[in-house]
C-alpha positions in Angstrom: 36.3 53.8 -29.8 39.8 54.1 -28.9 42.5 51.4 -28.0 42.1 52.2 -24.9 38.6 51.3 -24.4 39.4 47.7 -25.8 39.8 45.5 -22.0 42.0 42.9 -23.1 41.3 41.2 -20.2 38.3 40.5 -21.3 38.5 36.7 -22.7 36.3 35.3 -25.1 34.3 33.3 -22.4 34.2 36.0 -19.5 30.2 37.2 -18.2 29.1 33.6 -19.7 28.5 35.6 -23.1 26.2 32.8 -24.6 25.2 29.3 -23.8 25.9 28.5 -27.3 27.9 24.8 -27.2 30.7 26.1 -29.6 32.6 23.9 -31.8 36.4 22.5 -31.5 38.1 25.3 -33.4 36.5 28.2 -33.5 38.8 29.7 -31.4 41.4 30.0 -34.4 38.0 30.6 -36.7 37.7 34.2 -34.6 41.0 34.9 -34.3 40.9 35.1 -38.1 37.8 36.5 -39.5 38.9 37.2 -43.2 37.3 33.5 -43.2 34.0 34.5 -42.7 32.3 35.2 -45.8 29.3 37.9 -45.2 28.1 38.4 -48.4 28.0 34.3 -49.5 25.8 34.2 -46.3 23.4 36.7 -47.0 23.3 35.3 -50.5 21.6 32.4 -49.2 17.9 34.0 -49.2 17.4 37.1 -51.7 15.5 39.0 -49.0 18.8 39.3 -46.5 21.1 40.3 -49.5 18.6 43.0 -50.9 17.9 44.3 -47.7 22.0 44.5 -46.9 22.4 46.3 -49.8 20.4 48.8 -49.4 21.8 49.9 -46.4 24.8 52.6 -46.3 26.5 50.0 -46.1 25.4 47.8 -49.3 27.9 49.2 -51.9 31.0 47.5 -50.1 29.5 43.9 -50.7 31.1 44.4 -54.1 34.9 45.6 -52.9 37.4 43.9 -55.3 39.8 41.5 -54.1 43.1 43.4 -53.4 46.6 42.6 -51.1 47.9 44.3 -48.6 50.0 47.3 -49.5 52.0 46.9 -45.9 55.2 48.8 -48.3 52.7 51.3 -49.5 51.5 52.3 -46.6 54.5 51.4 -44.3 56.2 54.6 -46.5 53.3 57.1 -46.5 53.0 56.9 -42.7 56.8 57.5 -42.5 56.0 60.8 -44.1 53.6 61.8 -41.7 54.4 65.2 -40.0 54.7 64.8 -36.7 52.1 66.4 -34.3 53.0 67.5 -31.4 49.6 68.2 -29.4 46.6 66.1 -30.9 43.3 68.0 -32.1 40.0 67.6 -30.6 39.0 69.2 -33.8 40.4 66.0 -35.2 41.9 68.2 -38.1 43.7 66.9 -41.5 46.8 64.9 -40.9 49.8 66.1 -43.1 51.9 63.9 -44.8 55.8 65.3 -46.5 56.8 63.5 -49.3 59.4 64.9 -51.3 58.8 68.9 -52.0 55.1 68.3 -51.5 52.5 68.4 -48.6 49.5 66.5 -48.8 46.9 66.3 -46.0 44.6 63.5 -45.1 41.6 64.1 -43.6 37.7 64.6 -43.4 37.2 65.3 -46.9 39.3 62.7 -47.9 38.1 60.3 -46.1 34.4 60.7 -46.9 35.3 60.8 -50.9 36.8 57.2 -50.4 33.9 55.9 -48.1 30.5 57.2 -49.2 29.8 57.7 -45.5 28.7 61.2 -44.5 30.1 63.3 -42.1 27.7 65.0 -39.6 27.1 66.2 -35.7 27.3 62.9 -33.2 25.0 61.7 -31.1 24.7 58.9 -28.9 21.6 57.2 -27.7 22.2 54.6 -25.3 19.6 51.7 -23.9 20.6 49.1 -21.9 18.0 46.9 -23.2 18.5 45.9 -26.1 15.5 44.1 -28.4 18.2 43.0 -30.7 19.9 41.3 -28.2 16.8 39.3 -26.4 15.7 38.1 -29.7 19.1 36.4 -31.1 20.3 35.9 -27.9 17.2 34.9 -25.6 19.4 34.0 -22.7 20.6 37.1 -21.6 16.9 38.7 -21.6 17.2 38.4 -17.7 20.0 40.3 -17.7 20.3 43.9 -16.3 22.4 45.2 -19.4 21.8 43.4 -22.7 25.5 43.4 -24.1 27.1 41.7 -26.9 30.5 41.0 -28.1 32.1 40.7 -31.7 33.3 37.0 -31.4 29.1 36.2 -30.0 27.8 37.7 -33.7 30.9 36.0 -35.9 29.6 32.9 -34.2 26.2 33.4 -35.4 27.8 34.0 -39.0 29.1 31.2 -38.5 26.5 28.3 -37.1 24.6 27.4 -40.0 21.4 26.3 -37.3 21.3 29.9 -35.7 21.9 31.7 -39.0 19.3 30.3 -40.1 16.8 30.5 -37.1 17.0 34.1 -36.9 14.6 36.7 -39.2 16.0 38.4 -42.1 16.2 41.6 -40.5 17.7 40.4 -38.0 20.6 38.6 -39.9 21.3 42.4 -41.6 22.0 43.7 -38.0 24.3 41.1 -37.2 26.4 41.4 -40.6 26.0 45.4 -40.1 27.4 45.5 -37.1 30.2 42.7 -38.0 31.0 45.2 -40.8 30.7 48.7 -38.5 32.8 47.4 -35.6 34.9 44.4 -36.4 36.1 45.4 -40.2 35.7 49.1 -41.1 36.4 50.3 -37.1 38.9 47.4 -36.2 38.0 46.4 -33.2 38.7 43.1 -32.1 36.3 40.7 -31.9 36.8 40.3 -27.8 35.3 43.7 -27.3 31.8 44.6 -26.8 29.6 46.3 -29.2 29.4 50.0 -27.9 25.6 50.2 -26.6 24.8 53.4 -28.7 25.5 51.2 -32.0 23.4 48.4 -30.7 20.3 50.9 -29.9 21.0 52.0 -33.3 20.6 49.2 -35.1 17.5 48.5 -34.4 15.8 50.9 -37.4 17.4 50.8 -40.5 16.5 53.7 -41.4 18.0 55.4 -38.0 20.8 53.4 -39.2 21.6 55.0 -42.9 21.2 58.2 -41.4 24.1 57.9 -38.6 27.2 60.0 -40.1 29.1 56.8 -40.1 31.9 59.5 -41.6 32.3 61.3 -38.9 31.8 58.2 -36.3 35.1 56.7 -38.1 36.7 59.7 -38.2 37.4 60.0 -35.6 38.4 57.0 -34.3 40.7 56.6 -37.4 42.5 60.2 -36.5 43.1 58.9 -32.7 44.9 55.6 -34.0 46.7 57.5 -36.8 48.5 60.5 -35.7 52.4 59.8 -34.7 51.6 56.0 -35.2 55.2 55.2 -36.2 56.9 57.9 -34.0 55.1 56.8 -30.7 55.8 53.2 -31.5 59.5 53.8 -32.2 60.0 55.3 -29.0 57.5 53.4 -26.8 59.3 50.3 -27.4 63.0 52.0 -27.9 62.5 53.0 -24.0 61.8 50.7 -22.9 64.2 48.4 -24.2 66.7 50.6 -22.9 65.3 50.9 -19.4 65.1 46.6 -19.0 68.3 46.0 -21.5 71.7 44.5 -19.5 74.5 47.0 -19.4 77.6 46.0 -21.6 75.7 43.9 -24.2 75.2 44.2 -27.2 71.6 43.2 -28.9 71.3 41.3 -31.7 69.3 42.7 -35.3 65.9 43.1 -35.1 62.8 44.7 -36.7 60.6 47.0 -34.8 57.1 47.0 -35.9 54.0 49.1 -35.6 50.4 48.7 -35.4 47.4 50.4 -37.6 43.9 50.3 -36.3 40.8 51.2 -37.5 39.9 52.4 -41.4 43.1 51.4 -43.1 41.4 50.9 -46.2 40.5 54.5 -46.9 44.0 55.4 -46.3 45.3 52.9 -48.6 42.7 54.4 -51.4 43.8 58.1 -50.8 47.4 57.1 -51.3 46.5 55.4 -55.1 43.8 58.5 -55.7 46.9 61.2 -54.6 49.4 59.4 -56.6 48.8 59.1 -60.5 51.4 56.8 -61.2 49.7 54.3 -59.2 47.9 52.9 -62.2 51.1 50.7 -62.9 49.9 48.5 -60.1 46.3 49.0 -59.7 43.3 49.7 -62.5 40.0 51.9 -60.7 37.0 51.1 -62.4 35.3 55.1 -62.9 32.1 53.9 -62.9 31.8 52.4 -59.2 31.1 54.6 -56.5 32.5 55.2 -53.4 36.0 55.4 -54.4 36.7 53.0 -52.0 35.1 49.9 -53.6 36.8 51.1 -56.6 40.0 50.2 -57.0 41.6 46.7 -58.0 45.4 45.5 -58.2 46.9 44.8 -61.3 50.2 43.9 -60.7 52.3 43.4 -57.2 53.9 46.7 -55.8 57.3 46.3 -54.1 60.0 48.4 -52.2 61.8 48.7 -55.4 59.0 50.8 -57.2 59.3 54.0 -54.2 61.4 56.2 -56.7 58.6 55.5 -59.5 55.4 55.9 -57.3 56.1 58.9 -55.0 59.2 60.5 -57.2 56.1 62.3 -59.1 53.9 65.3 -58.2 51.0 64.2 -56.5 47.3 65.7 -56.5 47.0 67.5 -53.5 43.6 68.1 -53.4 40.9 65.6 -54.0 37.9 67.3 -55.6 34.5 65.4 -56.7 33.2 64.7 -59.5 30.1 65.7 -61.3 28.6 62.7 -59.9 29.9 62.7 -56.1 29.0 66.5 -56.2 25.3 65.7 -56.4 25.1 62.9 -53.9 23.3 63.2 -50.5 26.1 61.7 -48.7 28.7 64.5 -50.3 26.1 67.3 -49.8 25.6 67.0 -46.1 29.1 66.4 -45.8 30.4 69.9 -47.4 27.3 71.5 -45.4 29.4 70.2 -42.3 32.7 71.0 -43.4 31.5 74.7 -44.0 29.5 74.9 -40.3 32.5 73.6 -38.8 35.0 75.7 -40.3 33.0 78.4 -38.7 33.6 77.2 -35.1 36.6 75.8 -35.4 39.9 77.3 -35.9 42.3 75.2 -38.4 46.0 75.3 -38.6 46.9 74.2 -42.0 50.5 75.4 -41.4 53.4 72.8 -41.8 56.8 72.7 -40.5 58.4 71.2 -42.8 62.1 71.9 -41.7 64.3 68.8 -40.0 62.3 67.7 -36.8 64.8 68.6 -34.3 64.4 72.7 -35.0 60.4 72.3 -35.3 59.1 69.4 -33.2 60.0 69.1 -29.7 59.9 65.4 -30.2 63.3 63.9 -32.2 63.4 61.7 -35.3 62.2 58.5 -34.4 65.1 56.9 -36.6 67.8 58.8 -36.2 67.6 59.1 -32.4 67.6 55.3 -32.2 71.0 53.7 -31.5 72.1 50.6 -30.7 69.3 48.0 -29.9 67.3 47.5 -33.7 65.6 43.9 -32.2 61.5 43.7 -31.6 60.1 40.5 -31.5 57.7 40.2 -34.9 54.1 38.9 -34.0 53.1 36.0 -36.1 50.6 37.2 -38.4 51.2 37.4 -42.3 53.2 41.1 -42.5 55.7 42.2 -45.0 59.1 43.6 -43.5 59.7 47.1 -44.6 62.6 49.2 -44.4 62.7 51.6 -42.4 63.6 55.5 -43.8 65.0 59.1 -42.9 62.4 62.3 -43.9 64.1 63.5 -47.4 64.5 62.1 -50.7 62.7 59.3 -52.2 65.2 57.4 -53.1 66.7 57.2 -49.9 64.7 54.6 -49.2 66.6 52.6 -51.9 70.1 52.5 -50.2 70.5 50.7 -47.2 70.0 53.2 -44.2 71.1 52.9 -40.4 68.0 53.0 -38.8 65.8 50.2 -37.9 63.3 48.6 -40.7 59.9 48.4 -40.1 57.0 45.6 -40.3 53.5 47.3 -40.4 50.6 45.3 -39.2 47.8 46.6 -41.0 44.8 44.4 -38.9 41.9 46.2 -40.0 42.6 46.1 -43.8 43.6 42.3 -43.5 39.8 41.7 -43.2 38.0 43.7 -44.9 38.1 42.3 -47.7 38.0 38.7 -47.0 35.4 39.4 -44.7 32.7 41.2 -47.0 33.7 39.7 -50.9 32.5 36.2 -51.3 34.8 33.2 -51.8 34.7 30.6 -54.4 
């Protein structure tokens, strides 16, 4: 689902969502759900933790507890190559660092997940069973809908956690997981209806190319994120700024939805050096799940990290090669190269002789100032396409704070707590 599908004026009470008598300060509970702590829940009858697990989703209950990497990932999107005419095809996204080109995309992604890439297809009801049986109040209701704040309240209520079946609790922590952590959406929105119909058979469930479902929502929130912010808010600023005044220093900032995870796995898989900060464990499986930090990664450890060759090309192993998830994956890679027509060239040159669209930093003058939300982000300083340690002088352009939402929850969210 795209940003643009996300109404925020939708508020957390509008359509009466449930007649559940919520508790003073829940509010800020939702508003936060690295709190919530899915796998100590299921945890609390064997049944709803083995049934969890084995779902295509069961392997991430065990995620290690890792930071944000807002530096890491702050100068890897900086790198991206700028597209100037996004692909329905949803192709590889290119990234320049240094003298090499790496690309991030379906094959990537599905190495890091485990999840399978395959043809989509949506089955929509507008009754839902799931629905009528945890919420009964809405059974009367011409569409049976249901919004990610209603389900982290169930989490959350001891009484209706533990009124529901077992089954049932697996579909609400599944589609916590689906929609709210691994797609991140916020919690305001409503559950697309074809997930809900979905959930309903398990089995339907493990067989949904969750892959290519996040995919493709990932690519839509990922190409040009830096760019289009940069100039989004750079306009504008110059379209309401007074004439004949000068703004004060600021830092402009960016949003990443959806998947960050997997991108923040590619970047440690792609670089080797990355073992100075983080330690993968070879025998856990996806790749994803992983990978644990080691020591803190700064700004100052750029030249070290990305001043080596990288791997371009992520291959399995012996293992990966055999596993249903990779097979019907590389079936689909092969059908759709067949249909589809792939431009793996990259221009590579300065922007302004191959995109049509000019350098986000050096076209900026003047105003630097963005307000920074207040969420826990890491200021980052901004950078010019070229050398790597560029990024260790002190450039002209603006610096940067990445919000990574999506990965500040998933692991809270899914690991348990002591």
């Amino acid at each position: 689902m795209d940003e643009d599908e996300i109404n925020p004026a939708h508020s957390s009470n509008e359509g009466a969502q449930s007649n559940f008598s919520r508790p003073p300060g829940f509010e800020n509970w939702k508003r936060s759900p690295s709190h919530t702590n899915i796998k100590g829940k299921l945890q609390l009858k064997d049944n709803r933790i083995r049934l969890f697990r084995n779902t295509v989703f069961g392997p991430w209950l065990d995620i290690p507890c890792c930071a944000n990497e807002n530096h890491l990932l702050n100068y890897v999107l900086q790198h991206q190559v700028y597209v100037p005419q996004m692909s329905d095809d949803c192709t590889p996204i290119a990234y320049k660092i240094g003298n090499n080109v790496l690309r991030f995309g379906r094959h990537e992604f599905c190495l890091i997940t485990g999840f399978h890439l395959g043809s989509l297809s949506y089955v929509e009801k507008s009754h839902s069973p799931f629905v009528v049986r945890v919420f009964p109040e809405r059974k009367s209701r011409k569409k049976h809908r249901v919004k990610g704040d209603d389900l982290l309240y169930v989490l959350k209520e001891d009484t209706l956690w533990s009124k529901i079946s077992d089954e049932d609790a697996v579909r609400v922590c599944l589609l916590i997981v689906a929609e709210i952590i691994f797609m991140g959406q916020k919690p305001v929105s409503y559950i697309p209806a074809h997930i809900l119909t979905l959930v309903e058979d398990f089995h339907a469930w493990n067989a949904y190319p969750w892959g290519e479902y996040m995919w493709r929502c990932f690519y839509t929130k990922l190409v040009n994120v830096a760019p289009k912010h940069y100039h989004i808010y750079y306009k504008k600023k110059k379209e309401t700024a007074p004439k004949k005044e000068t703004a004060p220093k600021t830092i402009a900032t960016y949003n990443v939805f959806g998947f960050v995870w997997a991108l923040k796995i590619w970047i440690l898989e792609s670089f080797p050096y990355s073992r100075n900060w983080w330690n993968k464990d070879p025998d856990k499986m996806p790749r994803g799940i992983a990978w644990s930090k080691v020591v803190t990664f700064s700004k100052k450890h750029y030249g070290i990290l990305f001043g080596q060759d990288p791997i371009l090309h992520l291959v399995p192993t012996s293992l990966e090669g055999v596993q249903p998830w990779y097979i019907a994956s590389d079936h689909f890679l092969r059908e759709l190269s067949k249909v589809t027509s792939v431009d793996r060239a990259v221009h590579v040159g300065p922007r302004g002789e191959n995109f049509q669209m000019p350098d986000p930093i050096s076209s900026v003058q003047g105003d630097r100032e963005v307000h920074v939300p207040e969420r826990d982000s890491i200021d980052v300083q901004g950078k010019r396409e070229g050398d790597v340690d560029a990024l260790e002088t002190n450039l002209q352009g603006p610096e940067l704070v990445a919000e990574v939402h999506a990965l500040k929850g998933i692991v809270g969210m899914i690991t348990q707590k002591k």
